[in-house]
C-alpha positions as CSV (number, residue, x, y, z in Angstrom):
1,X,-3.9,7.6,57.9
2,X,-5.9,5.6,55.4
3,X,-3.8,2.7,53.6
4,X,-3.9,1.0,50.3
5,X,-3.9,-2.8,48.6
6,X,-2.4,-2.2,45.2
7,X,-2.7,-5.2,43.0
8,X,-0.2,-6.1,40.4
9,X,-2.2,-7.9,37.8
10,X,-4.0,-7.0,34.4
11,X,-7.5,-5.5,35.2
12,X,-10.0,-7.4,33.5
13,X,-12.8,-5.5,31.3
14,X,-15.3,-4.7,34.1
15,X,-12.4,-4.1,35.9
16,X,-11.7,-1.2,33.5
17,X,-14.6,0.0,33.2
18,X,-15.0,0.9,36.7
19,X,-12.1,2.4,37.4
20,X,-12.7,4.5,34.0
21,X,-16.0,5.4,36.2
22,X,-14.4,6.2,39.0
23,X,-11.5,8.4,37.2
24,X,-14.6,10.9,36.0
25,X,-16.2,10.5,39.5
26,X,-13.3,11.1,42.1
27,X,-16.3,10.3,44.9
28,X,-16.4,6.8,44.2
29,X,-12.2,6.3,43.7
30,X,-13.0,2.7,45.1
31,X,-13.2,0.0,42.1
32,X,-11.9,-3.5,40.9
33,X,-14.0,-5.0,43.8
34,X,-13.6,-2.5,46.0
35,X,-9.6,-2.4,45.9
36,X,-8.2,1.2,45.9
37,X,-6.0,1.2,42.9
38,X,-3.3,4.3,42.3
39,X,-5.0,6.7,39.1
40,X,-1.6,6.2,37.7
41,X,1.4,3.5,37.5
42,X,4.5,5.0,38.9
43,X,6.8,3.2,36.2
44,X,4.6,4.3,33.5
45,X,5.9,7.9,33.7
46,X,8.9,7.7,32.1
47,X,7.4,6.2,28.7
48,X,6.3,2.8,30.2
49,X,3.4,1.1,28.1
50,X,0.9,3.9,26.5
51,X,-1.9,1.6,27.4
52,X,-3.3,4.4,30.1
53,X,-6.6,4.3,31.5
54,X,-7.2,6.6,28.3
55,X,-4.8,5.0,25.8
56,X,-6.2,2.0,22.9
57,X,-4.8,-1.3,22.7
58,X,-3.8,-3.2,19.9
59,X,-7.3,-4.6,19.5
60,X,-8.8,-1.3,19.2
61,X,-10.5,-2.1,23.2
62,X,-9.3,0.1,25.9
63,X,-6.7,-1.7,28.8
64,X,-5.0,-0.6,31.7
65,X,-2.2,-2.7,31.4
66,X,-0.3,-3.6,34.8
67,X,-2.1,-1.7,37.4
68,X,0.6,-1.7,39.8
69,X,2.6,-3.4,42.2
70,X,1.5,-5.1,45.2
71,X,2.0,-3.7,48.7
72,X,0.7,-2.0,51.5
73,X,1.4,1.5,52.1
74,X,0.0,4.6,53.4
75,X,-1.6,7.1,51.0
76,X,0.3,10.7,51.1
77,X,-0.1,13.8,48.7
78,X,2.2,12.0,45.6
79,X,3.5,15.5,43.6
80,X,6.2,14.6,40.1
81,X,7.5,17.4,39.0
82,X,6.9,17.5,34.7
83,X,9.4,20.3,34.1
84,X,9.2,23.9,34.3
85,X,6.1,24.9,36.2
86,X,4.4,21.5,36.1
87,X,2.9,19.1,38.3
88,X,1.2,16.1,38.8
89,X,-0.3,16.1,42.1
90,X,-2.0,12.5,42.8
91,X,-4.7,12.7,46.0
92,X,-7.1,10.2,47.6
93,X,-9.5,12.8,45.9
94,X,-8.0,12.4,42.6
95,X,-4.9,13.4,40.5
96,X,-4.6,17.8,39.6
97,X,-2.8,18.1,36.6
98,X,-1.3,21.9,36.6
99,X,0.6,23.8,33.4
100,X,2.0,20.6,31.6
101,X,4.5,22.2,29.5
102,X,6.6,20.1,26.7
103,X,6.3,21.1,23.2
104,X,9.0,24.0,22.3
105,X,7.0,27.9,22.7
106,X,7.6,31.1,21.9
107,X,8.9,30.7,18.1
108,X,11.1,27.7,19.0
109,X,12.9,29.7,21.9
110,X,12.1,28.0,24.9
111,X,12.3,24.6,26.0
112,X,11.7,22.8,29.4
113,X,14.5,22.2,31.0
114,X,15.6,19.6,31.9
115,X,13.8,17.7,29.3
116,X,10.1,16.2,29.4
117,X,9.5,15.0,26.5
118,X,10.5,11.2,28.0
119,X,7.3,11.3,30.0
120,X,4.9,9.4,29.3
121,X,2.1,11.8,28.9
122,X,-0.5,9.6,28.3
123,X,-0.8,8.8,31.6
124,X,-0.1,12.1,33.4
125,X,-3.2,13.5,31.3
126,X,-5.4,11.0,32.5
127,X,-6.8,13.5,35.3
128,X,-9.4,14.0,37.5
129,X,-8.6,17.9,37.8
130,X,-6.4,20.4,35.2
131,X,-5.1,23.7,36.4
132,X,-3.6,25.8,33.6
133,X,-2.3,29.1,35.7
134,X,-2.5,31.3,32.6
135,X,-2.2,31.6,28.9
136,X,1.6,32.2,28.6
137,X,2.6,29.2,26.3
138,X,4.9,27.3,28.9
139,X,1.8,26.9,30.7
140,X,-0.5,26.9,28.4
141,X,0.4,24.1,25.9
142,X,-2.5,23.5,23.3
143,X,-0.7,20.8,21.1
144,X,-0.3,18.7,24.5
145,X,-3.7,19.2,25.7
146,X,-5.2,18.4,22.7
147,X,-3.0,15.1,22.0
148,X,-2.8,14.1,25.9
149,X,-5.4,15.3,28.5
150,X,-8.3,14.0,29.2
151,X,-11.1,15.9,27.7
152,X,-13.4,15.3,30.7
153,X,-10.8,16.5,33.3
154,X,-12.6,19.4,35.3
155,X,-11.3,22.6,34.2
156,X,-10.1,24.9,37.5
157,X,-10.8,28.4,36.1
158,X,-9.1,31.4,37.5
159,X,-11.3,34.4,38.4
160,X,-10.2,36.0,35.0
161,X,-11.5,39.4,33.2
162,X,-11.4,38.2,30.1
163,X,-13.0,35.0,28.9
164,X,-9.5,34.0,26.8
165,X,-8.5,31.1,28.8
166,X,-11.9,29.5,29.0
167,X,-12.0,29.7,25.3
168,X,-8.9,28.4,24.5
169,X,-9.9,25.2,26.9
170,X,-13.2,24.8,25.1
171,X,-11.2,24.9,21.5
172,X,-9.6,21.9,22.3
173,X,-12.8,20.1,23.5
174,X,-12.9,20.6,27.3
175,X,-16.1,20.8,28.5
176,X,-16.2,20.8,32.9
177,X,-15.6,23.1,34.2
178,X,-15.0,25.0,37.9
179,X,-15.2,28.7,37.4
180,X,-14.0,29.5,41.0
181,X,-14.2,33.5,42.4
182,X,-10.6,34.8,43.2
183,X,-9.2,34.2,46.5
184,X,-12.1,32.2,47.8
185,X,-11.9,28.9,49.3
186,X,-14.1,26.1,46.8
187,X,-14.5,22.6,48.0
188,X,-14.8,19.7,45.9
189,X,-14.8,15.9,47.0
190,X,-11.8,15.2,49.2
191,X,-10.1,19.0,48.3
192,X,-10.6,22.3,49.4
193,X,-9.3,24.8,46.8
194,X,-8.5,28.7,46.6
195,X,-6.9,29.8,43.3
196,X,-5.6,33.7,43.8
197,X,-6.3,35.4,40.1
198,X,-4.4,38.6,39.4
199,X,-5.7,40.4,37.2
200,X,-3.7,44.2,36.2
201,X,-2.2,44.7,33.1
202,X,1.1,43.4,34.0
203,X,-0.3,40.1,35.3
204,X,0.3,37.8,32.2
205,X,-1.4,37.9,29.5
206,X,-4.1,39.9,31.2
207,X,-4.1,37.4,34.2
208,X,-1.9,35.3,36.1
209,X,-2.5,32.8,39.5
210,X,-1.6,30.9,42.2
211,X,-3.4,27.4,43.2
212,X,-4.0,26.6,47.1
213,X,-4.5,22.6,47.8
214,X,-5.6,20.8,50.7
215,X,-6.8,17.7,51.1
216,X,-7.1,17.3,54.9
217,X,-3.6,17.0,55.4
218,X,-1.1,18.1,53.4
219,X,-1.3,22.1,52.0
220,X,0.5,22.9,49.0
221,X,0.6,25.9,47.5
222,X,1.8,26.3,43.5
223,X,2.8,30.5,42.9
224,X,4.4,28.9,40.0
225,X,5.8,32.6,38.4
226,X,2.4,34.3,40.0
227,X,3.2,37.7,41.9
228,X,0.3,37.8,44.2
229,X,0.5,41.2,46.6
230,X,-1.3,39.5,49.7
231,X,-1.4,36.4,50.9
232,X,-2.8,36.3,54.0
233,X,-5.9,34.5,52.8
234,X,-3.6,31.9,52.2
235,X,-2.8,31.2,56.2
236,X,-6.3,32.3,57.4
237,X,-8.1,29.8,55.5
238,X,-5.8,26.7,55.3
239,X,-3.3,27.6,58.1
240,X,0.8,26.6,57.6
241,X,1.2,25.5,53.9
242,X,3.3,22.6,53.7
243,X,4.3,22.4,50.3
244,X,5.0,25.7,48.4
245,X,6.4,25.9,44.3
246,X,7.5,29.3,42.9
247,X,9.5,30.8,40.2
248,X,13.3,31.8,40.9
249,X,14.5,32.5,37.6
250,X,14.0,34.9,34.7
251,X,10.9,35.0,32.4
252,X,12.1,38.0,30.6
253,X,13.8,39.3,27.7
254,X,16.0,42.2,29.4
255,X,18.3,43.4,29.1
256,X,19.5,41.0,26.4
257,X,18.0,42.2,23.7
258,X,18.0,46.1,24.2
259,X,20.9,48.2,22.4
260,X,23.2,48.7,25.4
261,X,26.7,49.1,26.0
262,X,28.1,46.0,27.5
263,X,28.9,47.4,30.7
264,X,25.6,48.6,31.1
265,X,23.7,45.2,29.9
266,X,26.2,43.3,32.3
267,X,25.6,45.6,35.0
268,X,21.5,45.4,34.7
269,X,21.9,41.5,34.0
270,X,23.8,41.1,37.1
271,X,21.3,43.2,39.3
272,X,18.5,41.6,37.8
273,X,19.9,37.8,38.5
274,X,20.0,39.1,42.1
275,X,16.7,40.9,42.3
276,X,14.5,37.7,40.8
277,X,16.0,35.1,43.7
278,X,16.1,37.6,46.4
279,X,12.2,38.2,45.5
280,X,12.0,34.5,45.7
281,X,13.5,34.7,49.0
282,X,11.4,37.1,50.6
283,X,7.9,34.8,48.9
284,X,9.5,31.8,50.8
285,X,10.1,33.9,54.1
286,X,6.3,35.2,53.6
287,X,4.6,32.1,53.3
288,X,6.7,30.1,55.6
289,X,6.2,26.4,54.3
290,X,7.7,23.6,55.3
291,X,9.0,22.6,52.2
292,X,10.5,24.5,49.0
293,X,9.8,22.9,45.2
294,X,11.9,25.9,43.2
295,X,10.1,25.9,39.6
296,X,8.8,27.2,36.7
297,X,12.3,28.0,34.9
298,X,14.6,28.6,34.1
299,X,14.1,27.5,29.7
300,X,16.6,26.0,28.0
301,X,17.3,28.0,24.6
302,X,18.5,25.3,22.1
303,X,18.3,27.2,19.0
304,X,21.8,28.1,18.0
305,X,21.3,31.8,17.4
306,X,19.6,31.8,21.3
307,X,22.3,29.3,23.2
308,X,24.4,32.5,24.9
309,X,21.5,32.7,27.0
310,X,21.9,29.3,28.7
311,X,23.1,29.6,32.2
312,X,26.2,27.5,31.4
313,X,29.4,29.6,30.9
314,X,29.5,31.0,34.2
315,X,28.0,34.3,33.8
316,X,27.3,36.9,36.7
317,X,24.9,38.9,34.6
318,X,22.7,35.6,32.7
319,X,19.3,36.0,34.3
320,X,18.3,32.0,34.1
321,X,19.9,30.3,37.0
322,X,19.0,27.1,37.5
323,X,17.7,25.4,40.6
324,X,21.0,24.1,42.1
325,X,22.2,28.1,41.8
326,X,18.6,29.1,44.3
327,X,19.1,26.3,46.4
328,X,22.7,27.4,47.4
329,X,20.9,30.9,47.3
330,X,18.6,29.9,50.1
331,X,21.2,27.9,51.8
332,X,23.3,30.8,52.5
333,X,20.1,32.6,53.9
334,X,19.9,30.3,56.6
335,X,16.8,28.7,54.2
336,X,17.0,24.8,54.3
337,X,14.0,23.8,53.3
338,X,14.1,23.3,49.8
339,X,14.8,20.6,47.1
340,X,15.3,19.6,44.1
341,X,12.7,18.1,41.3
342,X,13.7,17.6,37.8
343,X,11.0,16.1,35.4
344,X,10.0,12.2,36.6
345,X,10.7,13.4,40.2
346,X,8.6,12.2,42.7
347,X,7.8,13.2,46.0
348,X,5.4,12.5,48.6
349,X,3.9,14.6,51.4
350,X,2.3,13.8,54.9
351,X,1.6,17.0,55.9
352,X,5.4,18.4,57.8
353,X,6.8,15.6,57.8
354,X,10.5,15.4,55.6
355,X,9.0,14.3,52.2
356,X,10.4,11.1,50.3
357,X,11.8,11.9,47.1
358,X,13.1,9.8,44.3
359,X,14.7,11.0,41.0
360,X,14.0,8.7,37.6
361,X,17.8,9.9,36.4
362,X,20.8,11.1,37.8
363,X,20.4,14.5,38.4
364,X,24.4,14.9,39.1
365,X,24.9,14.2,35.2
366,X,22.9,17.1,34.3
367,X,23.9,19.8,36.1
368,X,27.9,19.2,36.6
369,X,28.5,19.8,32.5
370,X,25.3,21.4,31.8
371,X,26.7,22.8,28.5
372,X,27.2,19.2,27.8
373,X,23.9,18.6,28.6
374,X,22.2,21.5,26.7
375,X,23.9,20.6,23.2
376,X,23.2,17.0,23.6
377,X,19.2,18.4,24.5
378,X,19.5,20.4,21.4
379,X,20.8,17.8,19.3
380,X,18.1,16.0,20.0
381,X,15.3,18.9,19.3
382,X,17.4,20.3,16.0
383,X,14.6,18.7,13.5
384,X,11.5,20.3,15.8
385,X,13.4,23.5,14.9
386,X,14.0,23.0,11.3
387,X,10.0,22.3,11.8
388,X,8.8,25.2,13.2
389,X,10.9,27.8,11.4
390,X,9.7,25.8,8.0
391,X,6.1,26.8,9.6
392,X,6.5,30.5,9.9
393,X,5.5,33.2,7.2
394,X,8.1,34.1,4.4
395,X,9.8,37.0,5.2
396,X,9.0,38.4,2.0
397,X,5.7,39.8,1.2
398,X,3.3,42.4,0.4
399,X,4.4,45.9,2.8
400,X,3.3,45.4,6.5
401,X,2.1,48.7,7.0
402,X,-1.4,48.3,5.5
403,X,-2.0,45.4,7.9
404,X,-0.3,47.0,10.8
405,X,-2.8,49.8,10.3
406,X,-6.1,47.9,10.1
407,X,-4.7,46.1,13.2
408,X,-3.6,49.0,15.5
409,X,-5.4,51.9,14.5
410,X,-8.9,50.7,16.1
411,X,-7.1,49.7,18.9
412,X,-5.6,52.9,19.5
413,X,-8.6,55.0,19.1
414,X,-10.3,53.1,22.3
415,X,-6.9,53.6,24.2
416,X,-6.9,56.8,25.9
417,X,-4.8,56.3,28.6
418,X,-2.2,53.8,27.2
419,X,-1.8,56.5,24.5
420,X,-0.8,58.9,26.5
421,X,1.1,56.5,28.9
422,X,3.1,56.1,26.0
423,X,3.2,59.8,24.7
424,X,5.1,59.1,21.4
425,X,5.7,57.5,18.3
426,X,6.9,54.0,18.7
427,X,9.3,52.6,15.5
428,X,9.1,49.3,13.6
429,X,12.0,48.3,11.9
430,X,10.9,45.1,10.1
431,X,13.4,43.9,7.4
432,X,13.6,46.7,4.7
433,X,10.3,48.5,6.0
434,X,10.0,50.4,8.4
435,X,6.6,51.6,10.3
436,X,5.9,54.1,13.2
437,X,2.9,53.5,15.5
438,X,2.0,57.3,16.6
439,X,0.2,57.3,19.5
440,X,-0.3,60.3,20.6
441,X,-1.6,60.9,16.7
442,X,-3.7,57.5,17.1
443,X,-2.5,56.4,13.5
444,X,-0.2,54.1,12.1
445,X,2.2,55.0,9.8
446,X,5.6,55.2,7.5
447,X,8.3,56.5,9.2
448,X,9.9,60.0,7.9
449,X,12.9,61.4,9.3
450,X,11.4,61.5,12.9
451,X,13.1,59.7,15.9
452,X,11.0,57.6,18.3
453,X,11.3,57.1,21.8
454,X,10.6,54.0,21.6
455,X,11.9,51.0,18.5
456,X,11.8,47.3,17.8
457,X,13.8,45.9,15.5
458,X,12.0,42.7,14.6
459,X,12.4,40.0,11.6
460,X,9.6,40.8,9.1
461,X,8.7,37.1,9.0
462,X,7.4,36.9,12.9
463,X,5.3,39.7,12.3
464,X,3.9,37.9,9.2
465,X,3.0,34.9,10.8
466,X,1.3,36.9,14.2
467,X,-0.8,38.4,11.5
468,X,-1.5,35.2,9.7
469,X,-2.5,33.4,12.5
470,X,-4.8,36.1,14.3
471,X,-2.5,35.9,17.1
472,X,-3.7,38.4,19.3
473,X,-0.9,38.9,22.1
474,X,3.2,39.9,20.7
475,X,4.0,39.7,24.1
476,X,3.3,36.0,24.3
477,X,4.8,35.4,21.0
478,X,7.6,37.8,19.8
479,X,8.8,39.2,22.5
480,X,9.8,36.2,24.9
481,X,10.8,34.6,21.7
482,X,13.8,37.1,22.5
483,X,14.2,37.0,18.9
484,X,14.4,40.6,18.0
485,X,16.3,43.8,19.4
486,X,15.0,47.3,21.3
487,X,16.2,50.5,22.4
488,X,14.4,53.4,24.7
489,X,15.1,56.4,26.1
490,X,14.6,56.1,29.8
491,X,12.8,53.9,31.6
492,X,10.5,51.1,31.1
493,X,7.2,51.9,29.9
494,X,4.4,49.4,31.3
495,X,1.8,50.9,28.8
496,X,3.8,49.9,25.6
497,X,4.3,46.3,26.5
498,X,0.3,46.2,27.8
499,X,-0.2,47.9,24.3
500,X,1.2,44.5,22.3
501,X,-0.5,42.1,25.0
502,X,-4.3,43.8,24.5
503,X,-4.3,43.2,20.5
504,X,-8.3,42.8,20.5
505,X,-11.2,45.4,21.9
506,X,-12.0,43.2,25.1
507,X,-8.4,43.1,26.3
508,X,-8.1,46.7,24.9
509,X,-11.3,48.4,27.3
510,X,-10.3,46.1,30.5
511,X,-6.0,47.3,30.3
512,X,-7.3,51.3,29.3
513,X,-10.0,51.1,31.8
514,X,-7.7,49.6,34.7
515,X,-5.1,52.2,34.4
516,X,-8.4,54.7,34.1
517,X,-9.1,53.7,37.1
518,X,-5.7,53.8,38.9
519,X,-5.7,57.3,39.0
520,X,-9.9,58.1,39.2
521,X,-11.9,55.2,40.5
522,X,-15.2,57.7,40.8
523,X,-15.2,59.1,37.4
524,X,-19.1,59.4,36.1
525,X,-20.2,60.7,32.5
526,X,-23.4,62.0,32.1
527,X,-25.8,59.9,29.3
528,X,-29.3,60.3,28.4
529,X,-30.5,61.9,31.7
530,X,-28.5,59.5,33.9
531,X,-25.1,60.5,35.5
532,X,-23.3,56.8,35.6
533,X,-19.6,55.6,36.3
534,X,-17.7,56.2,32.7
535,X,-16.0,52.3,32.9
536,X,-18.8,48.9,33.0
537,X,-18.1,47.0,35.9
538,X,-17.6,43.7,33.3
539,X,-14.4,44.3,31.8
540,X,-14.3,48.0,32.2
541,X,-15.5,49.4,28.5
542,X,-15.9,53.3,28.4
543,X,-19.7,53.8,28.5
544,X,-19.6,57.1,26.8
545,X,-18.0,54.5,23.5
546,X,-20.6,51.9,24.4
547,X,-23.6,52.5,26.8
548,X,-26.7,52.8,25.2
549,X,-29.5,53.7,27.2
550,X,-33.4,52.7,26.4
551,X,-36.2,53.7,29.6
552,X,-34.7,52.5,33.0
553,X,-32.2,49.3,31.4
554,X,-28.5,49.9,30.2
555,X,-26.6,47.8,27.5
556,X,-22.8,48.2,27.2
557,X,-22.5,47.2,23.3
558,X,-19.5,45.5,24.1
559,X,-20.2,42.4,25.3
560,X,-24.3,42.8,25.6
561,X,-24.2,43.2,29.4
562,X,-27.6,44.8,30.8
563,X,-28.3,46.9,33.7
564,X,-31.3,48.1,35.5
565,X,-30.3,51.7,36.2
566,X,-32.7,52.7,39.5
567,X,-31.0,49.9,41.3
568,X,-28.1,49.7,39.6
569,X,-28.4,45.8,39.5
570,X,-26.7,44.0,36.6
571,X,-29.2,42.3,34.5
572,X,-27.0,39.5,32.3
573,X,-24.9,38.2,35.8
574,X,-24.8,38.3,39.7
575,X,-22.6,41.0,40.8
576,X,-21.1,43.7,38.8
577,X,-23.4,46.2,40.0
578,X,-23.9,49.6,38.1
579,X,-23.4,52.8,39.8
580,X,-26.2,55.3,38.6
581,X,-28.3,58.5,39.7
582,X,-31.3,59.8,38.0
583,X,-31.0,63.7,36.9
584,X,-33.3,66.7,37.2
């Protein structure tokens, strides 16, 4: 095993400059005179000095302060948990960064828990690599990427069908990227790499993954809240995983805020509670690692409307457990290999063998009176509440339904099959107005004295600011804000949630043209002398809406892709190949 000379001194200017070198070049990780130096000082985690390799000193020139401290020791897979699905993961190769998570989402709702916000982020952004699973904003934190990460980190792109994600990266000035194919193993200096891109509907916001790492030795394996269906890719290209983090907890806002009886909500709590961890369960017994990191969740809720759904006040039915609740879990299934990493936590990996771990608090004050813990948390986080809420749209405004209708209505009219996977008007009720989204009808109008099937009951001033803001997704904004109430008849319907996620045409054609496609995979339409498959193989835009044919070439008007129709060879990129025959 390789081993390391760490210095503990103040790097001198050439000194910094090389390792700055060697941070954007993880090939040449050897600098200051050919000493290996560690990317990042332990102690300068937990809100050390913010002189980081990226940070400015007080004389406006860059330092790295102390480097570190001075020892020999063998170089292992270093992983520190930064609260709720995030990791720092430190290699020979360089540091991966994945879903750094602090600043409060969803409205103010959720918070890591325990807190983050005493890490020194600085220096955790100073990356070689970033890994951002998906767009759901406890991954996906723009005000910390923007403030923290390093600009030149490569990007590792899931194999998404929409472009979102990349777009969102670029926004905030990231530039490198790795746009890797899903489920395939990618190799970069010192790593090999698979990232596992899911990709229906129900997947996130229109995508969700899983990162595979392995740098020659140790195989981790971050599911974070990722479903994948099959994962035996995983163990044929990197063999035993060593090191596997998933989600245990809820994510979700049922049954809390639907219009139930008690019994009833207690009942589908409890069942639910159950359900998550024993899922959790059967991923562990699936992949079969060596060692269990239980993550990403559960939230905190701090706001004072939102703290009943804390998992303090021993209830059977609260679907957020916390990870000493799915440790005992696995315990009592005979599983004993997992442990405990609050944010600061460190642990490193050789492969099998038993990890070292070391805590930066103790964790025993935290979770013995975790109500205790929560409003102290919250006392702290009361004026980034006042904040946010002082941020939102007035309540009070100019009637909704006008822009409700300029919104939806286009929407709906490309949306065959959600429509009528929906099959009914859908109700409103914001403040004193209330507006029915008829989708069999495809308009958007006031209600009358109908009943829905379907209602929200959601504070006007949300929906104000969504619109404001050209947010484009209620799913990752309202509704896990849990701020608002529901009611159905009958069961869950997967097309009305897809419906709020798929606010823009793109996300629109790929989530109609999935489910399309669920239940016909060969349908053809018939188009200027060609008979072609109805959905583009890009992102799966009804060609009878958008093909335009002009001699022997193609164009979906959607997004300008191009195909050659004789061959049936996409023009604009390699793949995606069109299937066509040439009539009479």
């Amino acid at each position: 095993m390789a081993r390391a000379t760490i210095v503990d001194r103040t790097a001198t200017a050439a000194e910094v400059t090389a390792h700055a070198a060697a941070i954007r070049h993880p090939a040449s990780r050897l600098g200051l005179g050919g000493v290996r130096v560690r990317q990042v000082d332990e102690r300068r985690l937990l809100g050390g000095s913010h002189d980081a390799v990226n940070g400015i000193g007080a004389s406006g020139t860059r330092s790295l302060g102390r480097i570190t401290r001075t020892l020999e020791e063998d170089v292992h897979v270093q992983v520190t948990s930064v609260g709720h699905a995030g990791f720092h993961i430190q290699t020979e190769a360089g540091s991966v960064l994945c879903d750094p998570w602090v600043n409060p989402a969803y409205f103010a709702s959720w918070f890591p828990f325990p807190d983050n916000t005493q890490l020194d982020w600085d220096a955790l952004g100073a990356c070689d690599y970033l890994y951002v699973s998906h767009l759901h904003r406890d991954h996906f934190d723009a005000e910390n990427l923007r403030k923290h990460v390093n600009k030149d980190a490569t990007v590792l792109l899931p194999d998404f069908p929409v472009n979102d994600l990349r777009q969102e990266f670029e926004a905030l000035g990231f530039h490198n990227f790795l746009e890797t194919t899903d489920s395939v193993k990618h190799s970069v200096p010192g790593l090999d790499l698979m990232i596992i891109a899911l990709r229906s509907p129900a997947d996130g916001p229109i995508g969700d993954s899983a990162l595979v790492l392995d740098d020659g030795e140790t195989v981790l394996f971050n599911m974070n809240d990722a479903r994948p269906v099959d994962l035996d890719m995983v163990h044929t290209e990197f063999g035993d995983v060593d090191v596997h983090m998933l989600q245990f907890s809820g994510a979700i806002w049922y049954p809390m805020v639907y219009d139930l009886p008690e019994r009833a909500k207690v009942a589908f709590g409890t069942q639910k509670r159950q359900r998550q961890m024993d899922r959790c369960r059967r991923y562990i017994e699936q992949v079969g690692a060596h060692h269990v990191i239980p993550s990403a969740g559960p939230p905190a809720f701090l706001d004072d409307e939102l703290r009943y759904l804390n998992d303090d006040h021993g209830d059977p039915a609260n679907i957020f457990p916390d990870q000493t609740v799915f440790l005992e879990q696995m315990r009592a299934h005979g599983q004993h290999q997992g442990f405990l990493m609050i944010p600061g936590s460190t642990a490193e990996f050789a492969g099998a063998a038993e990890p070292t771990v070391k805590h930066t608090e103790a964790v025993e004050a935290i979770f013995a009176d975790k109500a205790a813990y929560i409003e102290a948390f919250a006392q702290r986080q009361r004026p980034v509440i006042v904040a946010a809420k002082a941020s939102w749209a007035p309540a009070e405004g100019e009637p909704l339904l006008g822009p409700l209708k300029e919104l939806f209505e286009p929407l709906l009219a490309q949306a065959d099959a959600i429509c009528a996977g929906i099959g009914g008007p859908v109700l409103l009720e914001l403040g004193p107005e209330s507006v029915v989204i008829d989708f069999p009808a495809r308009e958007v109008r006031a209600l009358t004295d109908e009943k829905a099937r379907y209602g929200f009951a959601i504070p006007p001033e949300l929906v104000r600011t969504v619109l404001r803001d050209g947010i484009t997704d209620w799913v990752n904004s309202i509704f896990l804000s849990t701020r608002f109430r529901a009611w159905r008849v009958g069961g869950y319907n997967e097309f009305l949630y897809t419906f709020f996620k798929c606010l823009t045409p793109e996300r629109i054609n790929y989530a109609d043209g999935w489910f399309s496609e669920q239940h016909d995979d060969t349908a053809n339409i018939v188009l200027d002398g060609w008979q072609v498959q109805k959905r583009c193989p890009h992102l799966k835009a009804d060609l009878s809406r958008f093909g335009v044919i002009e001699g022997d070439k193609l164009t979906c008007q959607l997004h300008g892709w191009e195909f050659d129709l004789p061959s049936g060879r996409c023009l604009t990129s390699k793949g995606h190949e069109l299937r066509a025959t040439k009539l009479g």
